[in-house]
C-alpha positions in Angstrom: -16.3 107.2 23.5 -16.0 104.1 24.5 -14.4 101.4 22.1 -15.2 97.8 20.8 -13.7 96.0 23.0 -14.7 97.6 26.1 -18.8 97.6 24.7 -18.2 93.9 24.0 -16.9 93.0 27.4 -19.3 95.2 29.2 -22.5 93.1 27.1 -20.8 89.8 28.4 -20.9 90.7 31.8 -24.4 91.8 31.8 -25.6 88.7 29.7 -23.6 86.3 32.0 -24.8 88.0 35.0 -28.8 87.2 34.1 -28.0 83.5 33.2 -30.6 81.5 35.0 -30.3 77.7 35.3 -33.2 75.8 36.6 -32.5 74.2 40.0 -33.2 70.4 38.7 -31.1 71.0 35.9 -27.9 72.2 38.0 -29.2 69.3 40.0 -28.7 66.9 37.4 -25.4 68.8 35.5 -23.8 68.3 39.0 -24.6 64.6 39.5 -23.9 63.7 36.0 -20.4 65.6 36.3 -19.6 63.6 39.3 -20.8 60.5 38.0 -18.3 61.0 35.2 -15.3 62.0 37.5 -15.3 59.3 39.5 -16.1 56.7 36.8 -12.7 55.7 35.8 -11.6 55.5 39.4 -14.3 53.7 40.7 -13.8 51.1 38.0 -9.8 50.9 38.0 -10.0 50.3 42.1 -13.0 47.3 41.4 -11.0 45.8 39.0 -7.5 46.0 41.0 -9.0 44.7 43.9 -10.7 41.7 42.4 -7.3 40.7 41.1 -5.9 41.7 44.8 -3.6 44.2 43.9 -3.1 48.1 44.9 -4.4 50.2 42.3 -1.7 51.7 40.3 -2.4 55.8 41.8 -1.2 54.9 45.4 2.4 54.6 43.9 2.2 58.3 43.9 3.1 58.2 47.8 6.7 56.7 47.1 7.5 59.5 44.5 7.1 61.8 48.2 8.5 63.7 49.2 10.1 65.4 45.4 10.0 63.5 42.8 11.9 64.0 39.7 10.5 64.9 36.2 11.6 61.3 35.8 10.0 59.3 37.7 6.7 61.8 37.5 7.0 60.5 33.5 7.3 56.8 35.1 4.3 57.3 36.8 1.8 58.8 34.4 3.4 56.2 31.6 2.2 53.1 34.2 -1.1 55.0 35.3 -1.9 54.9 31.2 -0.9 51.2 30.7 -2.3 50.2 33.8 -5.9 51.4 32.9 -8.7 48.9 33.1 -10.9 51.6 31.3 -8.5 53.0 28.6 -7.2 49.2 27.6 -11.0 48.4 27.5 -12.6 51.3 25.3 -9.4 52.0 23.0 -9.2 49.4 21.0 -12.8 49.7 20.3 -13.0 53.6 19.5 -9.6 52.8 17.3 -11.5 50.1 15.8 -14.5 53.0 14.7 -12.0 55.5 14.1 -10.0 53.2 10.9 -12.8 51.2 9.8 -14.9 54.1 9.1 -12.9 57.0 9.0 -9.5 55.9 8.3 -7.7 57.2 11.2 -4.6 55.9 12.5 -3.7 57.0 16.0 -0.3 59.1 17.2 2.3 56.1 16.0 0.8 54.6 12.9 -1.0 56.3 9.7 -3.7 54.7 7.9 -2.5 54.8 3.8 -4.0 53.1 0.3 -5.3 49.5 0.3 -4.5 48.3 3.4 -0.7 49.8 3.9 0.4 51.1 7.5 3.2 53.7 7.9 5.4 54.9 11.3 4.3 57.7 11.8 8.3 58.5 12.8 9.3 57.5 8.9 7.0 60.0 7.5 8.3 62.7 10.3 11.8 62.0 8.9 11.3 62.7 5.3 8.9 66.3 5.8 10.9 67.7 8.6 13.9 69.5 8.0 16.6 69.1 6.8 18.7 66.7 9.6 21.9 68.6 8.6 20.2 71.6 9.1 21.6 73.8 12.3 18.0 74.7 13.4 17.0 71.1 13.3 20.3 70.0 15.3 19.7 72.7 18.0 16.2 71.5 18.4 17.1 68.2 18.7 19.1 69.3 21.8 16.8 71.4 23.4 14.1 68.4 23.5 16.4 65.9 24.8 14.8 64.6 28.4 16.3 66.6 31.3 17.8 63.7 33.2 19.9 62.0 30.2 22.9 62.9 28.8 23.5 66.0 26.3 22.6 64.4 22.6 24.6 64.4 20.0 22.7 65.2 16.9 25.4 65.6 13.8 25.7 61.5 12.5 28.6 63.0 9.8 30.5 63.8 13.1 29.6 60.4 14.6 30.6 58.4 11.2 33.8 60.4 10.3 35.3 59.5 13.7 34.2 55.6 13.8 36.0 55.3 10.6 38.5 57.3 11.8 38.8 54.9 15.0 38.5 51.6 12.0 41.4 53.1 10.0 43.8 52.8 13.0 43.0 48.9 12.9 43.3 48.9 8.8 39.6 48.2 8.8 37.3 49.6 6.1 33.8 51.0 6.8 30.6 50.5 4.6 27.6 52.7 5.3 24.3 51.6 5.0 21.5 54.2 5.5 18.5 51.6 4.8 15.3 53.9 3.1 12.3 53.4 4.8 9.2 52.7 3.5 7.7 55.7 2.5 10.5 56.6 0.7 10.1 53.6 -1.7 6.1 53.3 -1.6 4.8 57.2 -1.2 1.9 56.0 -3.4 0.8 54.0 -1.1 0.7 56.5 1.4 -1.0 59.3 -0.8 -2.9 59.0 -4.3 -0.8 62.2 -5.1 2.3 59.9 -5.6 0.8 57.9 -8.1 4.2 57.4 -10.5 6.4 58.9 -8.6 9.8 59.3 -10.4 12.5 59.4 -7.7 12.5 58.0 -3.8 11.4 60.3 -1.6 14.2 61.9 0.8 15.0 63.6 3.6 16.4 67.4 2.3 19.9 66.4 3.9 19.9 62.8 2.7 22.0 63.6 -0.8 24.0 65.7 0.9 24.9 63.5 4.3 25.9 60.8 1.3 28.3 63.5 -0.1 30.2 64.3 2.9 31.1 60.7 3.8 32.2 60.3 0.3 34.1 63.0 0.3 35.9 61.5 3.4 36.2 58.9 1.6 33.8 56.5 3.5 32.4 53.8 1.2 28.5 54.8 1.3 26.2 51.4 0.0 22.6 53.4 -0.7 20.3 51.2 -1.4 17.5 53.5 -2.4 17.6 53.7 -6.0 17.7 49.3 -6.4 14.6 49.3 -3.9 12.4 52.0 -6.0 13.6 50.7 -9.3 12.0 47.5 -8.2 8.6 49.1 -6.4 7.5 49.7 -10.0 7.1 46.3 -10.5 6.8 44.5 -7.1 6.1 45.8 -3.9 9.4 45.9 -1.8 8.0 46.4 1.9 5.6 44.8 3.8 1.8 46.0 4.0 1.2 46.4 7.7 5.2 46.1 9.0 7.9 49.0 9.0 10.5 46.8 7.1 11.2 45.2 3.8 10.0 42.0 2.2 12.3 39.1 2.0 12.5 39.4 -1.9 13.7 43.0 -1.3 15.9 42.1 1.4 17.9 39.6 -0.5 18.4 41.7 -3.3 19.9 44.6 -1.9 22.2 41.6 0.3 23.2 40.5 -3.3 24.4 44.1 -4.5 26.3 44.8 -1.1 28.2 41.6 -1.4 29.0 42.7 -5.1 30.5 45.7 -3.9 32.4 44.4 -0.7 33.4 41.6 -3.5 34.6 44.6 -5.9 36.5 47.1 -3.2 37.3 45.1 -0.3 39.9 41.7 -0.9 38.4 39.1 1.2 40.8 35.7 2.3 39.7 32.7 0.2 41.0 30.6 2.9 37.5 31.5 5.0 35.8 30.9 1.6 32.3 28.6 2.6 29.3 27.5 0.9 25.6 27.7 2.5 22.2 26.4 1.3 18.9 27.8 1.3 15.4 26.4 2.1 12.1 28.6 1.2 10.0 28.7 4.3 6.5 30.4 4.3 5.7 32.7 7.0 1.9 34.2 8.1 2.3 37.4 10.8 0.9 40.5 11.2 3.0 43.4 11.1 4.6 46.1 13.9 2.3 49.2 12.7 -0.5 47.1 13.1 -0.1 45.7 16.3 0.8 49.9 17.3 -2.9 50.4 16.3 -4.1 48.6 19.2 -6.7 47.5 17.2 -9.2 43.9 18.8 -7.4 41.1 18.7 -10.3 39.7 16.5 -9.8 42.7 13.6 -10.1 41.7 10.7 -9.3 44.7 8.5 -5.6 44.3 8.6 -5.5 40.5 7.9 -1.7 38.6 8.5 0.6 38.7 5.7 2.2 35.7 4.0 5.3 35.7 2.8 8.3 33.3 1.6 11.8 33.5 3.7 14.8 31.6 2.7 16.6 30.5 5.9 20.1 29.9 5.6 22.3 27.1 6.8 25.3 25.3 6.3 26.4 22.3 4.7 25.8 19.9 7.3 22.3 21.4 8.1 22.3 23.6 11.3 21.3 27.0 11.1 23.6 29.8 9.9 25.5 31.1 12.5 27.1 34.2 13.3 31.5 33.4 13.5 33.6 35.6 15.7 37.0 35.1 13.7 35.5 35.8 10.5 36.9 39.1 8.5 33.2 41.2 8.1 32.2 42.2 11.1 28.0 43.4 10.8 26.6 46.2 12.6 22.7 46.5 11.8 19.9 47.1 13.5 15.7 45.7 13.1 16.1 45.9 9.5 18.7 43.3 10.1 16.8 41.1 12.6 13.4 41.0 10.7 13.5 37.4 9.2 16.3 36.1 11.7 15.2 37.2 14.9 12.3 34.7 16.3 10.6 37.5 18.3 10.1 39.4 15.6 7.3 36.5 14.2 8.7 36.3 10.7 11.2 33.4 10.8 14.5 32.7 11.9 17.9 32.3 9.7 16.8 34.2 7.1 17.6 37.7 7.9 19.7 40.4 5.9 23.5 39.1 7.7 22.2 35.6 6.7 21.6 36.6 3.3 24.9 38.9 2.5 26.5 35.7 4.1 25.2 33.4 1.1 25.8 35.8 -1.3 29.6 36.3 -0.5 30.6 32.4 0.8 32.0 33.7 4.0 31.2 33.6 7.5 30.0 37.0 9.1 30.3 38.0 12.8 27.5 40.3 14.0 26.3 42.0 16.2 22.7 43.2 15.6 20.0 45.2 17.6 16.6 46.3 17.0 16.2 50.0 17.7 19.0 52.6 18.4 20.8 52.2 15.2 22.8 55.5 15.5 25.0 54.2 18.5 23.3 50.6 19.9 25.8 48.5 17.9 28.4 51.1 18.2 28.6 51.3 21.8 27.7 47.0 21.9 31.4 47.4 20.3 33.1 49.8 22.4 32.2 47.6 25.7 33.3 44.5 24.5 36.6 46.0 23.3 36.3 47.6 27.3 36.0 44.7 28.5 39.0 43.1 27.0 37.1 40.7 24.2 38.8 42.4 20.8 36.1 42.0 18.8 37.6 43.8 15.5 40.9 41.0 15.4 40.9 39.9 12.4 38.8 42.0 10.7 38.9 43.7 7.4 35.5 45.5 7.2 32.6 46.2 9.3 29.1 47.4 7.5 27.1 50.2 9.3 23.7 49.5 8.3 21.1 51.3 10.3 17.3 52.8 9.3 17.3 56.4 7.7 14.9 58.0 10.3 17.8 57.6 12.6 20.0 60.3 11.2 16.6 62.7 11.5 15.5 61.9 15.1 18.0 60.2 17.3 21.6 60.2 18.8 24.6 60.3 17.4 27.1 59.3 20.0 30.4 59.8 19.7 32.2 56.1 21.1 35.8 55.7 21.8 36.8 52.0 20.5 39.4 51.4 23.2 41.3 48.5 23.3 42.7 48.2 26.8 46.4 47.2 27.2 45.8 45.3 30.4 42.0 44.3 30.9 40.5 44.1 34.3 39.9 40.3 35.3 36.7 39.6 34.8 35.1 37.8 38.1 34.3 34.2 39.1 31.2 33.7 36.6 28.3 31.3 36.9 28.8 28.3 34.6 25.6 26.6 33.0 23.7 26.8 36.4 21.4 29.6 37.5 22.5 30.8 40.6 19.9 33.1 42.9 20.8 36.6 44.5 19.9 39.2 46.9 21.4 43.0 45.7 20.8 46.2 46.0 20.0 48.2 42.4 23.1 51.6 42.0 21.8 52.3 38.8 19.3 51.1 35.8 17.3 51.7 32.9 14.0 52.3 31.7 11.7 50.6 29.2 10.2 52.9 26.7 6.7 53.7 27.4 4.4 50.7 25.5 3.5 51.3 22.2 6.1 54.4 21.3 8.1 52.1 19.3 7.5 49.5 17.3 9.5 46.6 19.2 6.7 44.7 21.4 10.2 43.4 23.6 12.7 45.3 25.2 15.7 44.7 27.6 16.8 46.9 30.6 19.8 47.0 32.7 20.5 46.6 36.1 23.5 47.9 38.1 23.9 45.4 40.9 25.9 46.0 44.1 26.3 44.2 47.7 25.6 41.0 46.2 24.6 38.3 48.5 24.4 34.4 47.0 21.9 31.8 48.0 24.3 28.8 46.1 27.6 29.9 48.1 29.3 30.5 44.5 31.4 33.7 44.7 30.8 36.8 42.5 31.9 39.9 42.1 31.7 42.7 44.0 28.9 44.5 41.5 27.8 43.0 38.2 25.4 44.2 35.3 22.3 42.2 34.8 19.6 42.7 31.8 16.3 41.8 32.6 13.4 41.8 30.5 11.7 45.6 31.0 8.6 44.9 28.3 7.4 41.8 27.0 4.2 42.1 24.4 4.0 46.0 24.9 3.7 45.6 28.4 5.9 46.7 31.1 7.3 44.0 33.4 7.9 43.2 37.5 11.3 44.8 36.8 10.4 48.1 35.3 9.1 49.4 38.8 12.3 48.7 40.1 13.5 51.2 41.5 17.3 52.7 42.3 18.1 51.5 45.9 15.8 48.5 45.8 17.1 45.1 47.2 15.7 42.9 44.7 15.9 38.9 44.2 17.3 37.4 40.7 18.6 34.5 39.4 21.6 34.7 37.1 23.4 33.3 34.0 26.2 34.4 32.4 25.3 37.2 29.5 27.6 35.1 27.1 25.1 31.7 27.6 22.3 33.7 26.0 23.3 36.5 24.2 22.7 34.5 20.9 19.6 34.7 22.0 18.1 37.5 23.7 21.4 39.9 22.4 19.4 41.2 19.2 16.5 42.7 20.9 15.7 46.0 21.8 17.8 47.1 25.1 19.0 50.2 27.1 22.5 50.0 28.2 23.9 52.0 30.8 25.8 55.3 30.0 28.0 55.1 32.5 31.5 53.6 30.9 32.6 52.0 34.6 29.2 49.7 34.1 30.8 48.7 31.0 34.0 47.2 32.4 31.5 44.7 34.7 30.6 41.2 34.1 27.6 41.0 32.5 24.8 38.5 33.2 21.1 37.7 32.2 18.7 37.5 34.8 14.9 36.9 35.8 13.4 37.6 38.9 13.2 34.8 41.1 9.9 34.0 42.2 8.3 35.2 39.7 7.6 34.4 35.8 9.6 35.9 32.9 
């Protein structure tokens, strides 16, 4: 007897087999099918060739004759950003899809009353566990092929940079920053309404507990933050980060409790003053909606910073001899960093600054909180500039979705005995170069993250000058790799290239460009280079 299955596969057959489909019809299914195939190329190759350029798909011919899994990701990241069609309908659908339906898009969730969310801050709080073994393994296994292993326990990373701090009587404050979700759910979700604790991570109380227990001084500021979301809001509607209010009240309770545990000299005591300065911008989730430019259902915020300076005027700086050294990431920069759009001088290090009297050194970069600053450190001590003389703390502050999602990096803070001299530098002049590229990094693709800017870095070699000023053999450059969500000339550079810059010394603008998102090189010989900014001659920035 034959069985179900078999009877039902049988009747397809014989249904399929007597479909008939009308001649003009197949006719018109075939055009129509074509029509829509060729569409998109059609209109990418008119639009490329109006502005005189090779469309982006012919750069498939220089991935010949393998390419990597790398640099097939390159491509298909470009052939996305590059399209005339998608950059023309998606803002548009996106547009349809919030207004009317309140759909957010694969970085950014729609919530309550006009509040965004990272989609990666909501990953962080209901995934696992980030201590959990599972969750550590997998973290491993979905690393990218072509970088190096990850390292996914941050207890293992923290224990040893204090460890590597106690050897130069320096004591370590962590600061796992809650994100905004965990403070706000009910803005998120109507089923938060009165919520009656922050919302966490499953690991989160317990991560606390092991540093404690190694007796790391752990500054949560979770609790203050929530406590005050019952009567204010604490982060920003349409941004990823806090509100200056909230900001400058959790600076006042760390500088308590470096004031209470940590003997500061009196001798560097100074005092700073404050001016309120409003600020209109609209925030990073927004802007990852790729919503018009005219939308208007996610108006700019307005909000009051209070930008810090010193007595005679200028704008708080940053002092390299002072005893706190700062290690924070965009939650640090939001308010101080100009790029950002909300203000300068009035960030978090500018805030704990006021609140203590002393002078703070810093070094602060958006993105990459789990080793960025870390590894920032561990090349300057490389390099020979000891950037921990003289200190007697350093604060860890980074975003909690880091100790869910990225890598933990374990850095050796090495002070060499004999540093290697550094070469003949560049002083205030730019000076132009032919090289050849030995190694670099890659933007990330536009949109993933909520920095608009990002910096790369190039691993220069067979350096020829134009200005007959003498430089080193091989240098590391950082060029800009996105600017405004968009990738720039120099993130199709590729390894092997002989490429056209012209330099300045790192040191002339790292005040300025230093804070923003970059990708260093792994390699720990790149580290002991000189280190210069530079922007491709030629061309704009």
């Amino acid at each position: 007897m034959q069985n179900l299955a078999e009877s039902r596969r049988q009747t397809a057959e014989k249904e399929i087999g007597f479909t008939f489909i009308k001649y003009s019809i197949s006719v018109i299914s075939t055009i129509l099918f074509c029509m829509t195939i060729l569409f998109v190329p059609v209109i990418q190759h008119t639009s490329k060739i109006r502005e005189r350029k090779l469309p982006q798909v012919y750069d498939a011919f220089r991935l010949l004759p393998v390419p990597s899994e790398e640099e097939i990701e390159k491509y298909e990241d470009k052939l996305e950003e590059e399209s005339v069609v998608c950059n023309w309908l998606l803002p548009r659908v996106q547009s349809i899809l919030t207004r009317y339906f309140h759909l957010g898009n694969e970085q950014a969730y729609v919530g309550r009353d006009g509040w965004l969310f990272y989609r990666s801050d909501l990953d962080s709080l209901i995934g696992y566990g980030f201590l959990d073994k599972g969750h550590q393994q997998a973290k491993k296994l979905n690393g990218k092929p072509w970088d190096s292993p990850l390292q996914p326990d941050p207890i293992k990373a923290i224990v040893d940079f204090d460890r590597q701090l106690k050897t130069h009587n320096i004591k370590l404050i962590v600061m796992p920053t809650p994100l905004k979700p965990t403070i706000h759910p009910e803005k998120f979700s109507a089923r938060y309404v009165n919520p009656n604790a922050p919302i966490r991570n499953p690991s989160d109380l317990a991560f606390i507990e092991a540093l404690v227990s190694e007796g790391i001084l752990v500054f949560d500021p979770s609790k203050i933050l929530f406590n005050a979301a019952r009567q204010s809001d604490q982060y920003l509607k349409t941004d990823t980060h806090w509100t200056p209010k909230a900001m400058e009240c959790v600076a006042t309770h760390l500088a308590k409790l470096i004031v209470e545990r940590i003997e500061l000299s009196t001798s560097t005591s100074r005092s700073y003053t404050r001016t309120a300065v409003a600020i209109t911008n609209l925030g990073d989730i927004a802007e990852m909606l790729k919503l018009p430019g005219d939308q208007t259902m996610f108006p700019p915020e307005r909000v009051t910073t209070h930008v810090v300076q010193a007595l005679s005027g200028e704008p708080w700086k940053p002092k390299r001899d002072a005893e706190i050294l700062f290690l924070g990431d965009s939650f640090s920069n939001i308010y101080s960093l100009e790029g950002m759009g909300w203000g300068e001088s009035g960030g978090f290090v500018e805030q704990l600054s006021f609140a203590l009297e002393q002078p703070i050194d810093k070094i602060v970069i958006n993105a990459g909180g789990a080793y960025a600053t870390r590894q920032a450190l561990a090349q300057e001590l490389k390099r020979g500039d000891n950037r921990l003389a003289g200190k007697r703390v350093v604060v860890y502050q980074f975003a909690a979705r880091e100790l869910f999602s990225d890598d933990w990096k374990l850095l050796d803070l090495l002070i060499p005995s004999f540093p290697e001299l550094a070469g003949q530098r560049v002083q205030g002049q730019h000076v132009t170069i032919t090289a050849i590229i030995r190694n670099k990094t890659e933007p990330p693709a536009p949109g993933s993250v909520p920095y608009p800017e990002c910096l790369i870095a190039l691993h220069l070699q067979n350096i020829q000058t134009h200005n007959g000023v003498s430089l080193p053999e091989e240098v590391v450059v950082f060029v800009w790799g996105m600017r405004k969500s968009r990738w720039t000339a120099a993130a199709t550079f590729k390894v092997g290239q002989e490429i056209k810059l012209r330099l300045r010394p790192w040191t002339e603008v790292e005040a300025e460009y230093g804070s923003y998102n970059r990708q260093e090189l792994e390699s720990e010989e790149a580290w002991l280079l000189d280190v210069y900014w530079g922007e491709v001659a030629n061309q704009s920035n």
